[in-house]
N, C-alpha and C positions, 0 to 999 in steps of 0.2 A: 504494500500500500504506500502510496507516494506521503513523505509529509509535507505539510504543508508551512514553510518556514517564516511567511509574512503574507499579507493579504495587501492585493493592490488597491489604493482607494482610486475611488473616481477622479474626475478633473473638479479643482477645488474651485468655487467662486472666485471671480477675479476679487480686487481691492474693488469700491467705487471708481468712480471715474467722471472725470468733470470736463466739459464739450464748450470749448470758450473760443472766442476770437479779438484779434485788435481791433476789427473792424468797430467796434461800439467806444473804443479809446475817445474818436476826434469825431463822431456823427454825433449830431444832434438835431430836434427838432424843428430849434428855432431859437430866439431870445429868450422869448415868454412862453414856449409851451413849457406843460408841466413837465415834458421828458426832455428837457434841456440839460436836467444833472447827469454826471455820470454814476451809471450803475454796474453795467459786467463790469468794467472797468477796475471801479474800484473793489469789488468782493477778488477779482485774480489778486490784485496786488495786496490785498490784505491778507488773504490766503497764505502766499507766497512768503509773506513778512512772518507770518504766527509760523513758519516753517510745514503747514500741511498741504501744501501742493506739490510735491516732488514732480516732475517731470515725466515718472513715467505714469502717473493715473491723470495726465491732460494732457486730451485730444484737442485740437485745431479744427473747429468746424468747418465743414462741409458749406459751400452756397448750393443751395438746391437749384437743376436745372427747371427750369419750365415745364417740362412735360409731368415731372412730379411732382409739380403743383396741382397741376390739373387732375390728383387725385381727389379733390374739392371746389377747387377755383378753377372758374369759368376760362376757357380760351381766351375770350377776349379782355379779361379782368386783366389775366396775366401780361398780353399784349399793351391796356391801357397802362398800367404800372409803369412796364420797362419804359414807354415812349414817353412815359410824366417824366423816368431820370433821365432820361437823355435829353429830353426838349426844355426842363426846368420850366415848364409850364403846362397847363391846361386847359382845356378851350370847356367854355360851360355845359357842352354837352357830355364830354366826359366827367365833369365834377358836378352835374346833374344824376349821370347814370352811376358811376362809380364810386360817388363819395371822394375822389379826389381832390386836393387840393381847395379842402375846406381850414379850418381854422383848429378842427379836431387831429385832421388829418392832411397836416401841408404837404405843400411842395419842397424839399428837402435836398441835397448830393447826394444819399443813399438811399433814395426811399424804396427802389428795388432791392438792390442790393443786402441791405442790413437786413429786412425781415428774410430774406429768401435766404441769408444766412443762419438765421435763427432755426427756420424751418429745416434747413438741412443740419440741424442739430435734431431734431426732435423727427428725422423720418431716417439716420442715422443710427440714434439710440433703439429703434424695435429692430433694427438689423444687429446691435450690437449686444442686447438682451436677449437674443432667440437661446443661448441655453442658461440662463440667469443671472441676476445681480443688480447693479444698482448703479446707475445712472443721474446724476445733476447737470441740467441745463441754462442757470438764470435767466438769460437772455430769450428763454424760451415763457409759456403763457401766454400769449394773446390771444383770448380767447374769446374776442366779440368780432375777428375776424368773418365776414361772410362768403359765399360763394362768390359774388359778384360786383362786390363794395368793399372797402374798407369802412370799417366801426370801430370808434370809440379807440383810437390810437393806432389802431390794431390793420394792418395792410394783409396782412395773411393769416391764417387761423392755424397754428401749429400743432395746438392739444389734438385737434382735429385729424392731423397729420399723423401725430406719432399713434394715435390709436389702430389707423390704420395701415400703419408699417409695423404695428407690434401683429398685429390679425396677421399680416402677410407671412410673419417670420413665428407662427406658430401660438400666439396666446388666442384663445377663443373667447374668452370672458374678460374684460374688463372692466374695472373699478375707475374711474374718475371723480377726483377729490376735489374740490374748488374751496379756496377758505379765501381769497382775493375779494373786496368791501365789496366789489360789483357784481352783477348776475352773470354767469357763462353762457352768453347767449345763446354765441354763437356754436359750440359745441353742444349745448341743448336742439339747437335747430341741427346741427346733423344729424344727431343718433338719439333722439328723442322717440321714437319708434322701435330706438332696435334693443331686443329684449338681453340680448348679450351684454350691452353697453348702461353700468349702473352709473347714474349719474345724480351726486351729493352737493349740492351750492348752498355755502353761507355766504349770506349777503346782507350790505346794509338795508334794509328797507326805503321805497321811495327816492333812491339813489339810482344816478342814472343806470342801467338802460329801462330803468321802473319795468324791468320782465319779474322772472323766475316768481311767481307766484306758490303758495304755501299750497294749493289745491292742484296745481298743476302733477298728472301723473306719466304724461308718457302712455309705453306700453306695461307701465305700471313698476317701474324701475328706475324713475327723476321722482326726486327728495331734495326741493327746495326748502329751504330754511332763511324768509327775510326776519332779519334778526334790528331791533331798535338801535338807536344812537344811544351811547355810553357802554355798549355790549363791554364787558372786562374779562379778566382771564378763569374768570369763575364760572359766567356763565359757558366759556367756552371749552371748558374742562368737561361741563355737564354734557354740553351737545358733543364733544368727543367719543363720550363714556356711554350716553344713552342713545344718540343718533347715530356718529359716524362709524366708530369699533363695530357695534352691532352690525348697521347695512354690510360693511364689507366682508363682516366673518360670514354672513348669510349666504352672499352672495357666490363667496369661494372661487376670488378671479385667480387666472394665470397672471396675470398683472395690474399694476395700480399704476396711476399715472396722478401726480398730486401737482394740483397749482398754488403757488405757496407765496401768494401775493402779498406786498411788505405793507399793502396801503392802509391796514385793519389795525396799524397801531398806534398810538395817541398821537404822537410829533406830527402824522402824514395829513394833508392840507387838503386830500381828496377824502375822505370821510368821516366823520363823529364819531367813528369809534375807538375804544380805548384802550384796547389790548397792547401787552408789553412782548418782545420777542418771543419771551419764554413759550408765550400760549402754540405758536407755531413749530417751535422745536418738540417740545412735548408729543403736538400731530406727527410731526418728522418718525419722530423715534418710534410712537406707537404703530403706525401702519407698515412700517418696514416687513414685519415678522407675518404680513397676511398673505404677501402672495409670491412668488419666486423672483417677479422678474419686478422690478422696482424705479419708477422714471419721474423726478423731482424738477418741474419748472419753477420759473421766477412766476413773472407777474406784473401786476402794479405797483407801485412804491416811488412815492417823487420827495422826498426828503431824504436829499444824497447821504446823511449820514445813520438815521435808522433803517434807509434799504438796504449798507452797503454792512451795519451790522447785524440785522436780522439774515441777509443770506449767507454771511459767512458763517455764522452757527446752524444754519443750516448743514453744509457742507461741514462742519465741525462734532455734528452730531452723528452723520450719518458714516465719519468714520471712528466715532466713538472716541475722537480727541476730547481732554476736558479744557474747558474754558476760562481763563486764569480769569481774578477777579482784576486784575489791572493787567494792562495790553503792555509788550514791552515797546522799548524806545521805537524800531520799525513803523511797528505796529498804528503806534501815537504817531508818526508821520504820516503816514497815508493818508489816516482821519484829517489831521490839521490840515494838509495840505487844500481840500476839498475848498469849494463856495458857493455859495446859494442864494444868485441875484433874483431879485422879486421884482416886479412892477416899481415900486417904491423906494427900497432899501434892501441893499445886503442884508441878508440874516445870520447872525450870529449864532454858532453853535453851542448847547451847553455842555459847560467840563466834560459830565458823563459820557457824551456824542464821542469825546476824545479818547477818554481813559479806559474806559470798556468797551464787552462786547454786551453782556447782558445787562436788560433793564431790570429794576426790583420790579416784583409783580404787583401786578396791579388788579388784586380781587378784590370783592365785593359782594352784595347780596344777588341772587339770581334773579334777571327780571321775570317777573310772571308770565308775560309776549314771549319769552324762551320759551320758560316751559312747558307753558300749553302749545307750542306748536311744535314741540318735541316729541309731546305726549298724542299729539295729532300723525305724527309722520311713525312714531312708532308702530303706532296700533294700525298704520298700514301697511307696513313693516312685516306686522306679526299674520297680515293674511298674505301679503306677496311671499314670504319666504314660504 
């Protein structure tokens, strides 16, 4: 009988792996839009300062070619885009039909180029997830992108993308996670029919794009949560605990795709609400352990120095680094270096913005609007699953 003197183990999960480009260094929206800060930008070079991006778990994004866009976007969207960068303008029948080269959504040097960047990060990651692990994007979440318009910042719709490059490369079930202040529109309008596709949005309430509604069901698998102004980290624990943990362990995807927009916390100038990092790293951590293959976008977040802290612990948790209470000297340059011109005046950042990464939490009592429409999504919950 032969013995047996060691057993070979499988092929082991990669490290994470984080999908960045210089291209977001020197683009920007404009003077005055809200996405004039820098954001990938600053989470690479903060990364790099705290010493956890080594080089070999970051990949150089992909620009996506055209034809794979038009895994969602219309031919001629894709055509109207590229001739907006090339031509630096738009005649009103395009910024009629397209949403071009509105005030939401200018006219820009990269305005092809950067999101079809992003998007070949996130239709990248389901090729690079087909046999497990774990994936960060920032630059990726735009998720009010539509078929044939740009929405709400948003030129191309990526979540959209990676869900269906994760389908291509073998996940048949997915979880999508939304905790970004705004509704996911535009990923609710793709796969809001498809029973495969669970779909979980916390959003401000009455907050643009005034969608995701508490009643809305899909084919009985979207779980919108508009949640009030001052939501804190308490209530958002609760809706972790009793809404989001729950749908997903139900649901039992091959994969989770989480958009982990920075805009849901006090400092950010786009919504009322008043959530501290923490509340989002917490999500980070907990969802990892639900499905194999694991894909972490950004989002929204226009206050350069809490998006640029909130995504680096992101990527700080998901490789189980811990997070010192004071940044060292690098670290504190990166921050300082930042600025944040407003309409009016420079804004000044406070000490903490500098000297850490984490915010003290910011709990509170549960608002009631929580938890009855918790206890509403539950109890539909407990007849979908």
């Amino acid at each position: 009988m032969t013995q047996t003197s060691h057993v070979t183990a499988g092929p082991a999960t990669p490290a994470p792996r984080f999908i960045g480009s210089e291209i977001y260094r020197h683009s920007s929206y404009g003077a005055w839009h809200p996405l004039r800060v820098p954001r990938v930008s600053t989470v690479m070079d903060l990364c790099r300062a705290m010493g956890w991006l080594p080089p070999a778990q970051f990949i150089v994004s992909p620009r996506a070619k055209p034809a794979a866009l038009m895994g969602f976007h219309t031919p001629a969207y894709i055509a109207a885009l590229q001739a907006a960068e090339a031509a630096q303008r738009v005649s009103d029948d395009v910024r009629a039909r397209h949403g071009l080269g509105t005030p939401s959504n200018p006219v820009f040097p990269e305005m092809y180029r950067r999101p079809a960047t992003s998007a070949g990060a996130s239709l990248l990651a389901g090729e690079l997830l087909a046999r497990g692990g774990v994936i960060y994007s920032p630059a990726g979440g735009t998720h009010h992108g539509l078929p044939d318009r740009a929405n709400g910042f948003c030129y191309l719709n990526d979540p959209v993308l990676a869900i269906q490059s994760l389908r291509r490369n073998g996940a048949s079930r997915i979880a999508y996670v939304d905790i970004d202040a705004h509704h996911a529109d535009g990923v609710e309008f793709a796969f809001e029919n498809d029973p495969d596709t669970l779909l979980i949005s916390v959003h401000e309430v009455n907050r643009w794009p005034r969608s995701g509604a508490l009643a809305d069901r899909g084919a009985g698998q979207v779980f919108n949560l508009p949640v009030p102004a001052g939501m804190n980290d308490t209530d958002m624990a609760f809706i972790r605990d009793e809404l989001i943990l729950p749908c997903v362990a139900a649901f039992d995807p091959d994969a989770i795709v989480l958009q982990c927009g920075a805009d849901a916390v006090a400092e950010d100038p786009q919504s009322r609400l008043t959530l501290s990092n923490n509340a989002h790293w917490a999500i980070v951590a907990a969802l990892r352990p639900l499905a194999p293959r694991y894909l972490v976008l950004g989002g929204g977040g226009y206050n350069p120095w809490s998006v640029g802290r909130l995504w680096s612990g992101v990527w700080a948790t998901l490789n189980g680094q811990e997070i010192p209470e004071k940044l060292p000297e690098l670290a504190r340059d990166v921050l300082a270096a930042l600025h944040w011109d407003g309409p009016q005046r420079r804004i000044m950042p406070q000490e903490h913005w500098i000297t850490t990464l984490r915010d003290r939490p910011r709990d509170g009592p549960i608002h009631e609007d929580i938890r009855d429409g918790v206890n509403v999504l539950a109890s539909r919950r407990a007849a979908w699953a």
